[in-house]
N, C-alpha and C positions, 0 to 999 in steps of 0.2 A: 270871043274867047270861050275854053270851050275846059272843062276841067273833070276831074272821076273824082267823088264825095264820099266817105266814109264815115256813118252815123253808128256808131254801138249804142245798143241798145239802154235809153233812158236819156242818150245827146238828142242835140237841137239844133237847128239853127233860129235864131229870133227873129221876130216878125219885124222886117225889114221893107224898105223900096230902096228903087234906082227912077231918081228922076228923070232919064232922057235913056233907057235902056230897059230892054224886053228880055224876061230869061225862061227858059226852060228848064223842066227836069222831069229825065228819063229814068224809071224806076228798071232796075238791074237786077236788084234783089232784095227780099225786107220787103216788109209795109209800112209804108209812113202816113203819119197822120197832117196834111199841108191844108195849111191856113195862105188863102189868095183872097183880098180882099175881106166878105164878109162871111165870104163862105170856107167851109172847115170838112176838107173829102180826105177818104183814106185811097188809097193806092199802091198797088202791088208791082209784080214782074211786066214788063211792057206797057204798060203805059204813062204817059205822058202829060205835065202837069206845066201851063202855059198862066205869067205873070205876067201883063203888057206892063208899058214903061207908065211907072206914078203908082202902080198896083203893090198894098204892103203885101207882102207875102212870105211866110216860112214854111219849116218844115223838122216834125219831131218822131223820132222813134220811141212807140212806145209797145214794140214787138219784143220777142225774143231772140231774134235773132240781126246779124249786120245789115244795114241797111247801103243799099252800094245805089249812088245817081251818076250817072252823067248830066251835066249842069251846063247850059250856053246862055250865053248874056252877050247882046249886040245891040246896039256896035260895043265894042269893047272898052273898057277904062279907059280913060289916059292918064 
């Protein structure tokens, strides 16, 4: 599953897992500050920030400007 994320600046999303699914997130626009595991990295335009399956992981804006991800997580929900 594969989805486009829009963070304004000062949103979040909470430090979360997916037990049995791997997700990604491609950084579009913005810098975000993403917590995966125990570690806490900033990231900007093109690059790419990888949560294997069991790993908590979020991610918060705390830029000034929109934060835009493309987001994959597989295998997908059911």
């Amino acid at each position: 599953m594969i989805g486009l994320n829009c963070l304004e600046p000062g949103q979040a999303q909470s430090v979360h897992q997916h037990g049995d699914q791997d997700k990604f997130y491609f950084v579009i626009e913005g810098v975000g500050l993403f917590t995966v595991g125990e570690e806490v990295t900033e990231a900007g335009p093109g690059h790419v920030v990888w949560a294997a399956a069991g790993m908590p992981h979020g991610v918060e804006n705390r830029g000034t400007e929109r934060l835009t991800l493309l987001m994959g997580i597989a295998p997908a929900p059911s």
